[in-house]
matplotlib code that plots the C-alpha trace (Angstrom):
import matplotlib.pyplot as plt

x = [24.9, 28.3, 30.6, 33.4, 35.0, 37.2, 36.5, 32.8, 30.8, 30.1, 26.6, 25.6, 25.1, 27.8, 27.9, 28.4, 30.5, 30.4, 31.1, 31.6, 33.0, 33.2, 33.9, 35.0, 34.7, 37.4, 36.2, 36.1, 39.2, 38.0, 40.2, 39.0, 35.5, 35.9, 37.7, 34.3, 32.0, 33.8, 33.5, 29.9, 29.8, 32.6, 29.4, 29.0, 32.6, 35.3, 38.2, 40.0, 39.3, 40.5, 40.7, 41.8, 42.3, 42.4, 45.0, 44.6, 44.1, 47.4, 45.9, 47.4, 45.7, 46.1, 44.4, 45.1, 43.3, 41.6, 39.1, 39.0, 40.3, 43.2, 44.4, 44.2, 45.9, 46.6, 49.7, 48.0, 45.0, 47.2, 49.5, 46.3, 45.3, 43.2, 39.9, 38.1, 37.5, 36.7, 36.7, 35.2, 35.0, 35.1, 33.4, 34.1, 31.0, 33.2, 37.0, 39.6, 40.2, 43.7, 44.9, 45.1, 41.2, 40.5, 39.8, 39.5, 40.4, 43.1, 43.8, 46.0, 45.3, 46.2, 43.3, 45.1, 43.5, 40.7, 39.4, 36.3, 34.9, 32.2, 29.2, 27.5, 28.0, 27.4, 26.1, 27.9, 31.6, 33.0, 31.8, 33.3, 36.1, 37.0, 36.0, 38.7, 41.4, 41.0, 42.1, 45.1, 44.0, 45.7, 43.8, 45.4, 42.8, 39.9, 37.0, 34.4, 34.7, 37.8, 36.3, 34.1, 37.0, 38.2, 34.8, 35.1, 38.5, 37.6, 34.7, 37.0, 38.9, 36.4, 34.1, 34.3, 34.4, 34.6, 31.1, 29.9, 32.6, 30.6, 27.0, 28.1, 30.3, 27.5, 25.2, 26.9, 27.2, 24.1, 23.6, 24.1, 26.6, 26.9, 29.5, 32.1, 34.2, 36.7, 38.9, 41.3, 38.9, 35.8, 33.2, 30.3, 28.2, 25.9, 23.5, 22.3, 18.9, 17.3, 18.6, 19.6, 22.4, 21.4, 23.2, 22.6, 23.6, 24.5, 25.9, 28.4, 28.3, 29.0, 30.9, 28.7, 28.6, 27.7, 27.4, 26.2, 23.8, 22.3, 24.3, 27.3, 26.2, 25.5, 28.7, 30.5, 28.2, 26.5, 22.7, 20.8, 20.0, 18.2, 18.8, 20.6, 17.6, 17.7, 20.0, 21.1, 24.5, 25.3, 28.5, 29.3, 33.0, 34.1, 30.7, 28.5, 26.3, 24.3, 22.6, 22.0, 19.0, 18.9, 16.9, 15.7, 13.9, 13.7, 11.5, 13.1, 14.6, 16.5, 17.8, 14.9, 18.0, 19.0, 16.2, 16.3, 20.0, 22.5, 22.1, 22.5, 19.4, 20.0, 20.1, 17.1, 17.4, 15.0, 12.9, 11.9, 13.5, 15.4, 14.7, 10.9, 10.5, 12.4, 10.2, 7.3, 8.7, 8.7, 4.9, 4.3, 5.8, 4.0, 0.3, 1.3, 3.1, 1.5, 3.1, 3.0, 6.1, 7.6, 10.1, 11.0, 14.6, 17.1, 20.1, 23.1, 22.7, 19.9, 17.5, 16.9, 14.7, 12.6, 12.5, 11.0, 8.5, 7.3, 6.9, 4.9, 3.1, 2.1, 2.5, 5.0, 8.1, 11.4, 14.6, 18.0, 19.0, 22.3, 25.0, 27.5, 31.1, 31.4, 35.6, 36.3, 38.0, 37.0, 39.4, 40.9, 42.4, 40.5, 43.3, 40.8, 36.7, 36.0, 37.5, 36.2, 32.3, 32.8, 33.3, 29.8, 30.0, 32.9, 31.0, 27.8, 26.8, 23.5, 22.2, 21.5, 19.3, 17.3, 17.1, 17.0, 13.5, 11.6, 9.8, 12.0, 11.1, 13.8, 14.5, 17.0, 17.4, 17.6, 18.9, 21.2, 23.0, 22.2, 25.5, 25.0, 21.5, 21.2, 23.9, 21.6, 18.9, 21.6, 22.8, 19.6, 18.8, 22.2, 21.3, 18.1, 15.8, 12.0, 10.9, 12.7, 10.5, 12.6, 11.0, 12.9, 12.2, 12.8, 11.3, 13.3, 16.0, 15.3, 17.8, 20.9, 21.9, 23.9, 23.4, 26.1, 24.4, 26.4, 24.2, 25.2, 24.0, 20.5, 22.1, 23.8, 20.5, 18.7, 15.4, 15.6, 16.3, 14.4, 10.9, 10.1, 9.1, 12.5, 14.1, 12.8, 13.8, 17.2, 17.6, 16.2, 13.6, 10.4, 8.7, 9.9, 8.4, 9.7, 8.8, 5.6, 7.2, 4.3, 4.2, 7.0, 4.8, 3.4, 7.0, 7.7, 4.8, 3.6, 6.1, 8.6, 8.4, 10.1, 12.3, 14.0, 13.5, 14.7, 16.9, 12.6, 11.2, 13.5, 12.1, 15.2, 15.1, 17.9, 19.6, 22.0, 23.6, 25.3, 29.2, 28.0, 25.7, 29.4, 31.1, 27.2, 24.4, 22.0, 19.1, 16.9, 17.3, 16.7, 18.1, 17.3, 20.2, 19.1, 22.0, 20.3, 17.6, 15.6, 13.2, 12.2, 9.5, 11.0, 13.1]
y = [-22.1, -20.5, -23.0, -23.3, -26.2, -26.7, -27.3, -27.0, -23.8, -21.9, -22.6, -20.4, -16.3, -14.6, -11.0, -7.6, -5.5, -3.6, 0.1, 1.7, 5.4, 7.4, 11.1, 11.2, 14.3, 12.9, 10.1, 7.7, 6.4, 6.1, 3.0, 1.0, 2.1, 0.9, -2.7, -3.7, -2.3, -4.5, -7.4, -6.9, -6.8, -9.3, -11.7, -9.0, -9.8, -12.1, -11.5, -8.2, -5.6, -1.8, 1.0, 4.4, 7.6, 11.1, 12.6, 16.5, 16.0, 13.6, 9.9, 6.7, 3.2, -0.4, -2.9, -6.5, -9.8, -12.1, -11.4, -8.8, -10.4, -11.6, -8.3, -6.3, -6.5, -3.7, -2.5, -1.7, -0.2, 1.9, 2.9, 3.9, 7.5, 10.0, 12.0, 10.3, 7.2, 5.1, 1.5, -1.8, -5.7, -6.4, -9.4, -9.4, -9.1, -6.4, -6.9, -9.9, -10.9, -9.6, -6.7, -3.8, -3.7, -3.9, -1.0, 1.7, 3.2, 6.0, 8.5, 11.3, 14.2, 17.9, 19.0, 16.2, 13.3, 11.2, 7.8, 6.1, 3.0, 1.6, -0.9, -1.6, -2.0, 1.0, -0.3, 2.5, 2.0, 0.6, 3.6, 6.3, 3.8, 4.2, 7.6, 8.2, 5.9, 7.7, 11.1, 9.2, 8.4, 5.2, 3.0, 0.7, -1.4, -3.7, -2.1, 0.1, 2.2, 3.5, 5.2, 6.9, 8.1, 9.6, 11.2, 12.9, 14.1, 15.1, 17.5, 18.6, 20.2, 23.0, 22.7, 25.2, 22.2, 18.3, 17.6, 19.9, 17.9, 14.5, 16.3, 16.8, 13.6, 11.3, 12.4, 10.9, 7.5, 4.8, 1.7, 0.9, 3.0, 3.4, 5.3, 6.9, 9.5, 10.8, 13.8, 15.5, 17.1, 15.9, 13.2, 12.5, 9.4, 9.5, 6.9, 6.2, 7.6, 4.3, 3.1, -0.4, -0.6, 0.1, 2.6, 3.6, 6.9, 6.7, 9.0, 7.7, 11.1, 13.9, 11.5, 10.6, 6.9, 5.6, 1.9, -0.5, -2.6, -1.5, -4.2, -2.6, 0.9, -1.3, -3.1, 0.4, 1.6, 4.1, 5.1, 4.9, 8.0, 7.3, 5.7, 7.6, 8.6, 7.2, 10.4, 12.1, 13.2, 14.0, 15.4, 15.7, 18.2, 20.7, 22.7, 19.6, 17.6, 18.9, 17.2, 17.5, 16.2, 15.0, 17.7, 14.6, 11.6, 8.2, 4.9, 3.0, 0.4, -1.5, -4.9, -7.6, -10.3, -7.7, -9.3, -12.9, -13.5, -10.6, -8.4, -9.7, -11.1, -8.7, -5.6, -3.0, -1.6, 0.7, 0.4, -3.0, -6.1, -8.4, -10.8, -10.0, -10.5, -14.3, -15.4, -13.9, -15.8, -18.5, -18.4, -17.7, -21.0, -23.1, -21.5, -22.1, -25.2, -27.5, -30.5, -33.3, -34.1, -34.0, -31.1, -27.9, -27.5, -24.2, -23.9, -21.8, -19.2, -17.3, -20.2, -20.9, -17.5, -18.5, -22.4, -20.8, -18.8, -22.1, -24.3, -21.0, -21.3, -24.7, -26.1, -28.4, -27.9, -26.2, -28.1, -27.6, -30.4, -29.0, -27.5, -25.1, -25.1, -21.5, -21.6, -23.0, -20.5, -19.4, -22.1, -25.2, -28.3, -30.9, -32.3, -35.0, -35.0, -37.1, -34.4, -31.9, -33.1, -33.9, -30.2, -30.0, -32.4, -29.9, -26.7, -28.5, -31.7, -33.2, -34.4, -37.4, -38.2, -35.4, -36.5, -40.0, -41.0, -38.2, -36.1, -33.1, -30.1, -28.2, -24.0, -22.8, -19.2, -19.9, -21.9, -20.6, -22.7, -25.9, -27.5, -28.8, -29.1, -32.3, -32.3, -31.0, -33.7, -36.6, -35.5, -35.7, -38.7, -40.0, -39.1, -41.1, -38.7, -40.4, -37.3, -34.5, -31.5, -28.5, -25.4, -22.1, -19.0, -17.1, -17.0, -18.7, -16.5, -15.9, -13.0, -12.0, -9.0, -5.7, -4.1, -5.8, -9.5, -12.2, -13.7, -14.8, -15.5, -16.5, -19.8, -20.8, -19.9, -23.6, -21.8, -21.0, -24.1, -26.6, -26.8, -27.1, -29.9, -31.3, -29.2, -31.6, -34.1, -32.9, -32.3, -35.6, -33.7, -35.3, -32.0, -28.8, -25.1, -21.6, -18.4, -17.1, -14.4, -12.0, -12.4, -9.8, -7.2, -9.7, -10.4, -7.2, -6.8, -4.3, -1.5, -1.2, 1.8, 0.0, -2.9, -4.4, -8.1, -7.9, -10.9, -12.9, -10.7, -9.5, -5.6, -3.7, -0.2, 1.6, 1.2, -1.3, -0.5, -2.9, -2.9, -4.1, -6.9, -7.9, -11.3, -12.3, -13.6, -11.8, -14.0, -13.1, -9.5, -7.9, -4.1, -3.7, -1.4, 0.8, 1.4, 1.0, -1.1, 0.2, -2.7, -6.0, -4.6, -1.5, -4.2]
z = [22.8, 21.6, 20.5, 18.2, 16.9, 14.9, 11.4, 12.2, 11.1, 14.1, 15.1, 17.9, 17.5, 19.0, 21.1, 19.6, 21.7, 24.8, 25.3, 28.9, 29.9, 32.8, 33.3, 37.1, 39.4, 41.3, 43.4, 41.3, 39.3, 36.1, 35.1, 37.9, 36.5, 33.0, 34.5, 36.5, 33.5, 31.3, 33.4, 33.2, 30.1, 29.3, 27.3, 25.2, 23.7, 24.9, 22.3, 22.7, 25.1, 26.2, 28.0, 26.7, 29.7, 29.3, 31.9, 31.9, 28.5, 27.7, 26.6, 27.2, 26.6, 27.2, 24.9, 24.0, 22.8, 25.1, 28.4, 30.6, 33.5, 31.5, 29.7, 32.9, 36.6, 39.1, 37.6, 34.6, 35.8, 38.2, 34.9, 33.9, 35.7, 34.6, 34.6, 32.6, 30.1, 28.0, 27.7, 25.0, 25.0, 21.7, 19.5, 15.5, 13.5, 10.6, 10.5, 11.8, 15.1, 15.8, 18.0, 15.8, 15.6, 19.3, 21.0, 21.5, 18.7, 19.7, 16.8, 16.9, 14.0, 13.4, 16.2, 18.9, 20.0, 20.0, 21.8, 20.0, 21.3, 18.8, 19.0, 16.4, 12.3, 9.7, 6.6, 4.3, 5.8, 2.9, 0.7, 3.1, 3.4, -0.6, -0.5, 2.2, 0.5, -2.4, -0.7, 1.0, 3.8, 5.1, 7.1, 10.2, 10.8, 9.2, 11.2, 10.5, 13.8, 11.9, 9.5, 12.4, 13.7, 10.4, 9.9, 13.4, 12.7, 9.1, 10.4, 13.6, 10.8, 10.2, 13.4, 16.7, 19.0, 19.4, 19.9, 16.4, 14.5, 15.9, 15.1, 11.6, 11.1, 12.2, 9.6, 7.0, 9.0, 8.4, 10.4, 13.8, 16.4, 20.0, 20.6, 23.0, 21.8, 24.3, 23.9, 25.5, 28.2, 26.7, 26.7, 24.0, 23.9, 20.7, 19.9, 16.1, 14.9, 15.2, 18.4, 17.0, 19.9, 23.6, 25.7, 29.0, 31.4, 34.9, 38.1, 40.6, 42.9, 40.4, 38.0, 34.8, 33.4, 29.9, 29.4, 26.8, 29.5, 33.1, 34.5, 34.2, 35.8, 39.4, 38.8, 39.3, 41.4, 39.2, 39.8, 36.7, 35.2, 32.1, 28.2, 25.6, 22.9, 19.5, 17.9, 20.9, 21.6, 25.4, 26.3, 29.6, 30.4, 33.3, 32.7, 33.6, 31.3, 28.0, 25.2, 21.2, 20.2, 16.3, 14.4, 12.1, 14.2, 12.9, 13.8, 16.8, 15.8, 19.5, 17.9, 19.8, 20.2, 22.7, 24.7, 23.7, 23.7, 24.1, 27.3, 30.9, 32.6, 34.9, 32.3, 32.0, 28.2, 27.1, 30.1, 30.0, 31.8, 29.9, 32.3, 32.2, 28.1, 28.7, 30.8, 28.6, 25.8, 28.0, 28.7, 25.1, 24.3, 26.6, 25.4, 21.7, 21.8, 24.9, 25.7, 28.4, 30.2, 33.3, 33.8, 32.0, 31.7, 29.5, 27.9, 30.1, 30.2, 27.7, 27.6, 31.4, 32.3, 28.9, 30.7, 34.0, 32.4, 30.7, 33.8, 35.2, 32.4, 32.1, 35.7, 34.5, 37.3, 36.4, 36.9, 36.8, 34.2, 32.5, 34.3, 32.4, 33.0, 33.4, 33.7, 30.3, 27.9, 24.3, 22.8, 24.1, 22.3, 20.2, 18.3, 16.8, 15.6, 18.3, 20.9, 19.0, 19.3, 23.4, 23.5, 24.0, 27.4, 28.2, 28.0, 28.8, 30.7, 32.3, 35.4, 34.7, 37.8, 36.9, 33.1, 33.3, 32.6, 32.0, 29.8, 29.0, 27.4, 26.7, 25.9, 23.6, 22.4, 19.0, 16.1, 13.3, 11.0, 12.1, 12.2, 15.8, 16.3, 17.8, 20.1, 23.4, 22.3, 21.7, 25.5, 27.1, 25.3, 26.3, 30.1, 29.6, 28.8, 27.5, 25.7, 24.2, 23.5, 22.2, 22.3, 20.9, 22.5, 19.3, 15.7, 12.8, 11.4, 7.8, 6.8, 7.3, 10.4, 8.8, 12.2, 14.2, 15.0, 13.3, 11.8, 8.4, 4.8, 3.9, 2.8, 5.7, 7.7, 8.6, 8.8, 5.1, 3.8, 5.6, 7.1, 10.9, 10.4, 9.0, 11.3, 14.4, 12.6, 12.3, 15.6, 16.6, 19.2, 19.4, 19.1, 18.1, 18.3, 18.0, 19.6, 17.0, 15.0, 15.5, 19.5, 19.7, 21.0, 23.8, 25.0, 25.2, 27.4, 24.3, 26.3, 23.5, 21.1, 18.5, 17.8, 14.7, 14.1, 10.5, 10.7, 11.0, 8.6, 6.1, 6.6, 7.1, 9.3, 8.0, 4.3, 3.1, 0.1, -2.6, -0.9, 2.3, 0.7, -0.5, 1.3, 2.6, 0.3, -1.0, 0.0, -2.7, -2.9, -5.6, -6.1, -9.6, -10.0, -6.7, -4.7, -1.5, -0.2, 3.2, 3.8, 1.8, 1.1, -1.1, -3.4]

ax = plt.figure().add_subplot(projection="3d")
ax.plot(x, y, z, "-o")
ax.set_aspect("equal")
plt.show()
């Protein structure tokens, strides 16, 4: 569903970013680690990537705009030797899309040097940002993860070690953050208090793995140890691995889209099968929103496992009826509108002997702005489909993300400004229904300790204070000259 036209507001939800780091015992080079982690998690972010290593404590880095597989060949990952590393794909939800904000972030500072990779938003950046500025600190780049990595260096000042600089320098971060710090002959992961970001711990021998998704531990061959805790900080050096545990515990808060959109199909997060809760928000679907027709067909790549459970569901069979061209780049050129709208066919195109004729109900992940929502039922209808039945195998967003999901204003949200009703009719379905807001829990297979889903509901886990409500709409909150704002509810 992510396109970009020209011209057009972006319609489809983008990734976050991806975060993967190794510290090797010697049999495993840790650049060639980080280059098949990032391919697996190359959908987590597809415009700059990076990989920053830590040779007997001297650090050297390659980084550059564009996909993984374009930024990095053999000379470079040879270049790149070392004990240990870490690596990001990078998506922009804070900050442009140029090269000084990719990462990771390499900063060297009185106490040496320091490697942060960064997924996730923090909700107070702009505060420490000003606070920072304001003391002379001069800032190279438009992204919050800097001002993580002045935070860390701030505290290094005055703490005995590298990983009591990042116990004390993440207290005064809110929001969303998981994070790989590397220095010289050290590596932390630390996870934020609520857990809004996954991030996963593996073993490859005696060489420890962290990674944003599962997937990317079996594309390195790493065993899966376990998930980083909401709070934790693991650091893992010569001495082996230990772990800080947060002496304040919050509500877990893992972002749901992580199940209906974001991670591979093939990802465990949390301990629960992302491939498991689509196809249970598949078979929610089909019990809430019956329908007679002929074939159950998804959207490449998120809506298909949610388009299986379905046809399990209600009997009616699963078929392949849209076939993604999986070697188009992020861009290519539309010189003119008409171009510009048969990117859809380019990116996305029927069978037409499957189509033609029949009954189609048909899974999507979601709808956001609304810009191009009738461009899968004009192609099936243009295939010669009878019946389009569009079924969304999430609930209607309603409020804007400060966690990392780019999803924008309440204004530009179609869900907020027009009915379901009108939203069918919009998209020129025949029927439309979205995943129940308050079937979560069932998708989940009620296995989840805690999720946030305040882009349905509006009830935010963690505060967002008046700066970052800055450059998105409000939507209706009120702060009544509060400074921060936890949860809807305490407006």
């Amino acid at each position: 569903m992510n396109f970009s036209f020209d011209n057009i507001p972006m319609e489809g939800l983008h990734e976050e970013c991806g975060v993967f780091g190794i510290y090797s015992d010697g049999t495993v080079n840790p650049a060639y680690a980080c280059y098949n982690g990032l391919l697996a998690l190359q959908h987590r972010g597809q415009e700059s990537c990076g990989i920053a290593v830590s040779d007997e404590g001297v650090m050297n880095y390659h980084k550059d705009m564009g996909l993984v597989s374009e930024v990095f060949n053999n000379s470079i990952l040879e270049s790149l030797s070392g004990q240990m590393a870490v690596s990001h794909v990078r998506y922009s939800t804070a900050g442009g899309s140029v090269l000084e904000n990719a990462q990771p972030l390499v900063m060297r500072y009185v106490k040496g040097t320091l490697a942060v990779a960064h997924n996730g938003n923090l909700t107070n950046a702009v505060e420490i940002r000003k606070e920072l500025e304001q003391r002379g600190a001069i800032f190279q780049t438009t992204i919050d993860s800097e001002v993580i990595c002045y935070v860390i260096a701030r505290e290094r000042l005055h703490s005995d070690s590298v990983e009591n600089a990042v116990v004390e320098g993440v207290k005064k971060l809110e929001g969303a953050y998981s994070l790989l710090v590397m220095s010289p002959r050290k590596l932390i992961a630390a996870r934020d208090p609520h857990g809004f970001r996954p991030l996963c711990m593996g073993k490859i021998n005696n060489s420890y793995v962290f990674a944003s998704e599962s997937s990317a531990l079996d594309a390195c061959g790493a065993e899966f140890i376990r998930d980083v805790e909401p709070g934790e900080i693991v650091i893992v050096d010569k001495d082996g691995v230990r772990s800080i545990m947060p002496e304040k515990k919050c509500n877990k808060s893992l972002c749901v889209f992580e199940y209906i959109y974001f991670a591979r199909t093939d990802s465990m997060i949390d301990g629960i099968s992302v491939y498991e809760a689509r196809k249970q928000a598949g078979r929610i679907l089909a019990r809430e929103f019956p329908v007679d027709a002929d074939i159950v067909i998804g959207v490449p790549e998120s809506g298909i496992d949610a388009a299986i459970g379905y046809s399990e569901e209600s009997g009616i069979p699963y078929e392949k009826g849209i076939v993604k061209n999986s070697y188009i780049g992020r861009t290519f050129i539309k010189p003119s509108q008409s171009e510009r709208m048969n990117a859809v066919k380019i990116k996305l195109n029927p069978i037409i002997d499957m189509i033609k004729g029949k009954r189609v109900v048909v899974i999507d992940d979601s709808i956001v702005r609304g810009t191009t929502i009738d461009r899968i039922t004009n192609m099936l209808r243009g295939a010669g489909a009878k019946e389009v039945h569009m079924r969304i195998s999430s609930p209607p967003f309603m409020w804007p993300c400060y966690y990392g999901t780019d999803i924008p204003s309440r204004g530009e949200l179609i869900a907020v400004n027009h009915t379901i009703d009108e939203i069918c009719k919009l998209s020129g379905a025949d029927t439309l229904g979205y995943l129940p807001p308050d079937s979560l829990d069932e998708m989940l297979g009620g296995r989840c300790s805690g999720y946030c889903d305040a882009c349905f509901s509006g009830n935010y886990p963690a505060a967002v204070t008046r700066l970052t409500l800055k450059g998105k709409e409000r939507g209706g909150m009120n702060f009544d000259n509060k400074e921060k704002c936890a949860s809807k509810e305490e407006e």
